[in-house]
Structure formats: structure tokens, C-alpha cells
C-alpha positions as CSV (number, residue, x, y, z in Angstrom):
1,X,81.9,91.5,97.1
2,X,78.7,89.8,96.1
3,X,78.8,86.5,94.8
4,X,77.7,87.2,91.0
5,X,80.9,89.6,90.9
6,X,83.3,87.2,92.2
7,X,81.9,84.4,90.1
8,X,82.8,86.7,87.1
9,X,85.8,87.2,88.6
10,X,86.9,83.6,88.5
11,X,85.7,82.9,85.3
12,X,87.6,86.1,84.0
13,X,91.0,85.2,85.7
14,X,90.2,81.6,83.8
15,X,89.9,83.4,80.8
16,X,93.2,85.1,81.2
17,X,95.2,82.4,82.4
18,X,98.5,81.2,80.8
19,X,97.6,77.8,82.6
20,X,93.9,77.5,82.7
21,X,94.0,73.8,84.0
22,X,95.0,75.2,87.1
23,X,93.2,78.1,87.1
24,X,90.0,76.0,86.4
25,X,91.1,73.9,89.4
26,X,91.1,76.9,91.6
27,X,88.0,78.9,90.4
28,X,85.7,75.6,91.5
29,X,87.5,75.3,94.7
30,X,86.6,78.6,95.7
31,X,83.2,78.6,94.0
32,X,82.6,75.8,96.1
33,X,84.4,77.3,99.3
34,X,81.6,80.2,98.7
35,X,78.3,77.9,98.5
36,X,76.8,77.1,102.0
37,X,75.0,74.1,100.0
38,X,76.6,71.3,97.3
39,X,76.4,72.6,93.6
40,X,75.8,70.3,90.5
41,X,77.8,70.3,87.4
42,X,75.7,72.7,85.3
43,X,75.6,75.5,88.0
44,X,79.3,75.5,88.5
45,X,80.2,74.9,84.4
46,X,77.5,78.1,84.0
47,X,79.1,80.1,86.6
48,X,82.3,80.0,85.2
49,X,82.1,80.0,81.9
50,X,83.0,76.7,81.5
51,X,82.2,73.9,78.8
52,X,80.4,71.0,80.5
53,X,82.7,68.4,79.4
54,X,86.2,70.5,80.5
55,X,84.6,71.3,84.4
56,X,84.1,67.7,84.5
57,X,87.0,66.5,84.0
58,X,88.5,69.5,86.5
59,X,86.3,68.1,88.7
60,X,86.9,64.4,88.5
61,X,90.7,65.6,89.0
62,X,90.0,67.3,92.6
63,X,87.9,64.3,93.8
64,X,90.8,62.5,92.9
65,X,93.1,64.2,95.0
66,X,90.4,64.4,97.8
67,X,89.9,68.3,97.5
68,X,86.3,68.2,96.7
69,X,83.8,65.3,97.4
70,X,81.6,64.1,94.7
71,X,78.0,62.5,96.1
72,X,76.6,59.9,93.7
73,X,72.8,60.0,94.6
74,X,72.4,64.2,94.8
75,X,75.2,64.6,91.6
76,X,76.2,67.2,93.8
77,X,80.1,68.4,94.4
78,X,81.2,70.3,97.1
79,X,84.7,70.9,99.1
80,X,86.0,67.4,100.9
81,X,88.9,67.3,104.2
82,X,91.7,67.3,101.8
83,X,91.6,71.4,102.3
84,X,91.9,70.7,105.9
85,X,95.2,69.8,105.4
86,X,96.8,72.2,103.4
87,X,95.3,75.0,105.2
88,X,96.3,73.7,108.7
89,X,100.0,73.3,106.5
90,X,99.6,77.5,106.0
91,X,98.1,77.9,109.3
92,X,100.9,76.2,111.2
93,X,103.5,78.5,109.3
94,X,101.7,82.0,109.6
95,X,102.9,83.6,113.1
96,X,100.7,86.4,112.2
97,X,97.4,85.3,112.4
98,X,98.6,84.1,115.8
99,X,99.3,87.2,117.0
100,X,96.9,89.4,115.3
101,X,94.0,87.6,116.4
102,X,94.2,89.2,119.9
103,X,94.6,92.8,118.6
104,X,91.6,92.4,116.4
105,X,89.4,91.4,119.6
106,X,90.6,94.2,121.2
107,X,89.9,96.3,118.7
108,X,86.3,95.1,117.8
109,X,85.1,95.6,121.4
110,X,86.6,98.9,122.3
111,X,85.8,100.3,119.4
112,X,82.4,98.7,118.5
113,X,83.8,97.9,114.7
114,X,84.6,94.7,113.0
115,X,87.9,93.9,112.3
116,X,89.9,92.4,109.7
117,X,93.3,90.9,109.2
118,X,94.1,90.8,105.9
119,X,97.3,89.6,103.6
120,X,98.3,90.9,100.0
121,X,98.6,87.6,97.5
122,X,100.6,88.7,94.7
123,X,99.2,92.1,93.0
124,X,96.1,91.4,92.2
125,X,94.2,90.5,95.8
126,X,93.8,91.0,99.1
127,X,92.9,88.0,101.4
128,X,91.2,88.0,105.0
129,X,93.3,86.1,107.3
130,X,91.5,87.0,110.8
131,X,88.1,88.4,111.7
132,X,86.6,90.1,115.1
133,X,82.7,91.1,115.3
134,X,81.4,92.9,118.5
135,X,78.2,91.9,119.3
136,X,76.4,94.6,118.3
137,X,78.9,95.9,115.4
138,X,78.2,95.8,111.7
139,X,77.8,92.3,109.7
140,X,79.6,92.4,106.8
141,X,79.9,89.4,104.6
142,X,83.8,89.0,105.1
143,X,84.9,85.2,106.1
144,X,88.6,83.7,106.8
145,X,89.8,83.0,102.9
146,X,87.9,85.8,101.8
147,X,89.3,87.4,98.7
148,X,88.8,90.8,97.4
149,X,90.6,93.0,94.8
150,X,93.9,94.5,95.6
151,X,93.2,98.0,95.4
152,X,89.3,98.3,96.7
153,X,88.2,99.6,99.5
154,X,90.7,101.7,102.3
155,X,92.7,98.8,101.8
156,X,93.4,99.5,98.3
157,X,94.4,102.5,99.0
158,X,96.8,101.2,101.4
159,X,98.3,99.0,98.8
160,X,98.4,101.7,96.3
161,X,100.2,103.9,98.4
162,X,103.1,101.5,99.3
163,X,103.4,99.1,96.8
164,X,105.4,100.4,93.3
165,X,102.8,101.1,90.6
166,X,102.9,103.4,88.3
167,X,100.3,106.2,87.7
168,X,99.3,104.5,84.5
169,X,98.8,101.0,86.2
170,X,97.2,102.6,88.7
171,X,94.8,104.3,86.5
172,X,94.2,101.2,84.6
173,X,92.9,98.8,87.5
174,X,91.1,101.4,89.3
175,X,88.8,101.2,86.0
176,X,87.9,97.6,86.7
177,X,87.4,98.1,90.2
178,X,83.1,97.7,91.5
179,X,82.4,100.3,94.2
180,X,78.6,101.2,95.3
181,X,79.6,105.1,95.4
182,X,82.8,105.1,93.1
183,X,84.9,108.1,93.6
184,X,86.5,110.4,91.1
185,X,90.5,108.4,90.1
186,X,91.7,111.9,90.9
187,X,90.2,112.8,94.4
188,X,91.1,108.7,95.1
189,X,94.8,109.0,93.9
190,X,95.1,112.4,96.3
191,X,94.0,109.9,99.1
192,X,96.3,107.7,98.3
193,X,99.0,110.1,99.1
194,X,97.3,111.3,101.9
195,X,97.7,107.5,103.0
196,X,101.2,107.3,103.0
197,X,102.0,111.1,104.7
198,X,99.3,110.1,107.6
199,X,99.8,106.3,107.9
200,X,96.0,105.4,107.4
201,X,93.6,104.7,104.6
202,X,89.7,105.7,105.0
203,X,86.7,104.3,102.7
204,X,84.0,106.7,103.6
205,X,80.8,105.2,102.1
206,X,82.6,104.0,98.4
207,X,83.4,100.5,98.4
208,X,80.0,99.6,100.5
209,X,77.1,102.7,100.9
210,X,76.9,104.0,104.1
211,X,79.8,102.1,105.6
212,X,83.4,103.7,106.7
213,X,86.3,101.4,106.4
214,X,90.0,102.2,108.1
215,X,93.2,100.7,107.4
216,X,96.5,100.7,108.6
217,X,99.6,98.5,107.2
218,X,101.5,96.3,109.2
219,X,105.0,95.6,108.1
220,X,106.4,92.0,108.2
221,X,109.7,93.0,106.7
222,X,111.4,96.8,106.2
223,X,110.1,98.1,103.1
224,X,107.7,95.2,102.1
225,X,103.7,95.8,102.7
226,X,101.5,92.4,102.8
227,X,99.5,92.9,105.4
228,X,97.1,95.4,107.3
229,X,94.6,95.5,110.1
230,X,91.1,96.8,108.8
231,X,87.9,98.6,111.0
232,X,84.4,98.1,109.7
233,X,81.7,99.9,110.6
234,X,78.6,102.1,109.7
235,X,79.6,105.5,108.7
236,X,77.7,107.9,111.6
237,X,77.9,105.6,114.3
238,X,82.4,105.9,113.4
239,X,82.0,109.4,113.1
240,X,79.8,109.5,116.6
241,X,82.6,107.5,118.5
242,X,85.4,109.4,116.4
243,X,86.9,108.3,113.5
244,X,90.2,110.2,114.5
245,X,90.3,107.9,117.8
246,X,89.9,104.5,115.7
247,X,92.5,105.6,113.1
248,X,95.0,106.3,115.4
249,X,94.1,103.1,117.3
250,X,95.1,101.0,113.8
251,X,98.1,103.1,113.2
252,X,99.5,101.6,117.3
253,X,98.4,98.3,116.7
254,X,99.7,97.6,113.4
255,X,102.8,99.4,114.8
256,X,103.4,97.4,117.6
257,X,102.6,94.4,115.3
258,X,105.2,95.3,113.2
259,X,107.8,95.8,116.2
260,X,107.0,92.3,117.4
261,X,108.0,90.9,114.0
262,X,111.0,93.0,113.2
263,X,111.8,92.0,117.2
């Protein structure tokens, strides 16, 4: 997702919120999460759609509570170490990062992909919780915390096919999804049931041109999906290797992920 779209994003979600102090709160944390560099006031007010005056006072908040760090001679805000602490909080509590970490190294240098672990917050997104890059594998712009929308991508398929929505909630978000090759809601919701007979999701070349993306759930808990592990890589050079071989290589791994847990 580039970062124009996800801006609007956050300053759509703002929009909608039925608390929009807190959503205002959030949208600068992860504006400023996303910016190698400190941003000023006016680029972050203009990038969310906020009023001057209200992203300054969200700001003066978060510097209060040590989440973002305010520099008096550049005027410049950016993310300060009180993140650290309620991501180690998170990170100490999540078993599966832990023990996905080593699967998605495996994965990433047998099969020359990048790999993603990624975890379903609420309905609306997916968030990457683990990444693997072989050396000579496809760069993709995909970063621990990165967030994406809950039915893009093979992913979204995945999540379609075993969560409950209906065929006219379905319909609806897949209208406000961004793909670079969007496909036809009726040859994507066939795929979606081809996802849950086979076990798998595949992206050829929609979310991202030229790119084939695989997924494969892992289950946590009987019943519930929230997470899945995810191949990246550039569409002939998965087809040359086999795309059957890395599918079925997803499928085992999040399998034996899921025994571990349910073990």
C-alpha cells in the first residue's frame, strides 16, 4: 500500500469514528510510525484531514504521555520510547511470532520468496507480525506493524473465505478495495471458495502487477481464523520454481503451526 493511500485511509477511519479523539491519536501515531524522517505540524494536520488547531492539541496529548517526541528547534514531531514499551507488553504475550519466525526463514530460503506473518485486527485489517527476505527474493514494502485491508490481496481472500460475511458485505468492501489489476467481484468471490475447498489463497498479479502472493491460514483456536503465513514473490520466477510446491509448503507449515498451538 503506498503511503498517499494509507494516509487517506487514516484520515477516512477519522472521519468515521464514533470517538475521533482516539482515532486522531492513532492516525498520527501511525503517520508518524510510516515517516523515516520527523514531520511538522502542517504536513501531518494536511495529511489527515485535520484542522491545525485540533492535531495540535492531539499532539501535545502524545508528547505528554511520552508516545511521540516533540523537538523545539526543528518544530518537528516524531514517535518517542514510550511505543517501546507497549509493544514489548504485546510482544512478550504473542507465542506466535515466536514460533513463526523460524518457519518464515525456512520458507524464504527454500523457496526464494518473502514471507509474512500476519494477524487479523478486528474486521477491517490485516497486520504483519513477522517478515523473512531471501537475499535475492523480491523487496516489497511490508514492515513489522504493517497494516493493510482485511480482504486485499491472497490474504483477503483467505479472510473472506473463513470469516462470516455475508455476500452483500462482501460485495460492499470489495468496492473500496485499491488493486493495480482489480479482478472481476465474481471471478474473485469463485476464488474465495476455491480458498476454502483447497486450503490456500493465490493473488496472481492483482493486488501488486506482476507479483504472485500465497496464503495459507493458521488456526490459533478451532473455528477462529486470525492469522496466516504469506509468500511473496514475482510472478514467473513462482511459476518457474512451481507455484503448486510453495502452496503446498504454506498449507504444512501453517498446519503444523496450528498443531503446536492446539497442542
Amino acid at each position: 500500500m503506498s503511503e498517499k493511500t494509507e494516509a487517506g485511509s487514516l484520515a477516512e477511519n477519522i472521519k468515521q469514528s464514533k470517538a475521533p479523539a482516539i482515532s486522531r491519536a492513532a492516525a498520527i501515531l501511525r503517520l508518524l510510525g510510516k515517516h523515516e524522517s520527523p514531520l511538522g505540524l502542517q504536513p501531518i494536520a494536511k495529511e489527515l484531514g485535520l484542522v491545525p488547531s485540533t492535531c495540535l492539541y492531539a499532539l501535545r496529548a502524545l508528547v505528554a504521555e511520552e508516545l511521540v517526541a516533540f523537538d523545539p528547534d526543528t518544530k518537528r514531531y516524531s514517535l518517542d520510547a514510550g511505543v517501546l514499551t507497549l509493544a514489548r507488553q504485546w510482544l512478550q504475550r504473542d507465542q506466535f511470532t515466536d514460533l513463526a519466525q523460524p518457519v518464515l526463514d525456512r520458507l524464504s530460503r527454500e523457496h526464494e520468496v518473502t514471507m509474512l506473518a500476519v494477524k487479523c485486527v478486528g474486521t477491517e485489517h490485516i497486520v504483519v507480525v513477522g517478515v523473512s527476505r531471501a537475499g535475492n527474493s523480491l523487496q516489497v514494502s511490508a514492515q513489522v506493524g504493517g497494516r493493510f485491508p482485511a480482504l486485499i490481496s491472497a490474504t483477503g481472500r483467505c479472510v473472506a473465505a473463513y470469516r462470516n460475511y455475508s455476500g452483500e458485505d462482501l460485495l460492499r468492501r470489495f468496492g473500496e478495495l485499491r488493486w493495480e489489476n482489480p479482478p472481476d467481484f465474481d471471478d474473485w468471490y469463485r476464488e474465495v471458495r476455491e480458498t476454502r475447498a483447497q486450503g490456500y489463497a493465490v493473488d496472481a498479479g492483482n493486488y501488486i502487477s506482476g507479483v504472485t502472493v500465497v496464503a495459507a491460514p493458521v488456526w490459533l483456536s478451532p473455528g477462529k481464523f486470525t492469522h496466516a503465513l504469506v509468500a511473496l514473490g514475482l510472478g514467473s520466477a513462482v511459476q518457474r520454481r512451481g507455484l503448486e510446491g510453495l502452496s503446498e509448503a504454506l498449507v504444512s507449515a501453517g498446519e503444523g503451526l496450528s498443531q503446536r498451538f492446539a497442542g
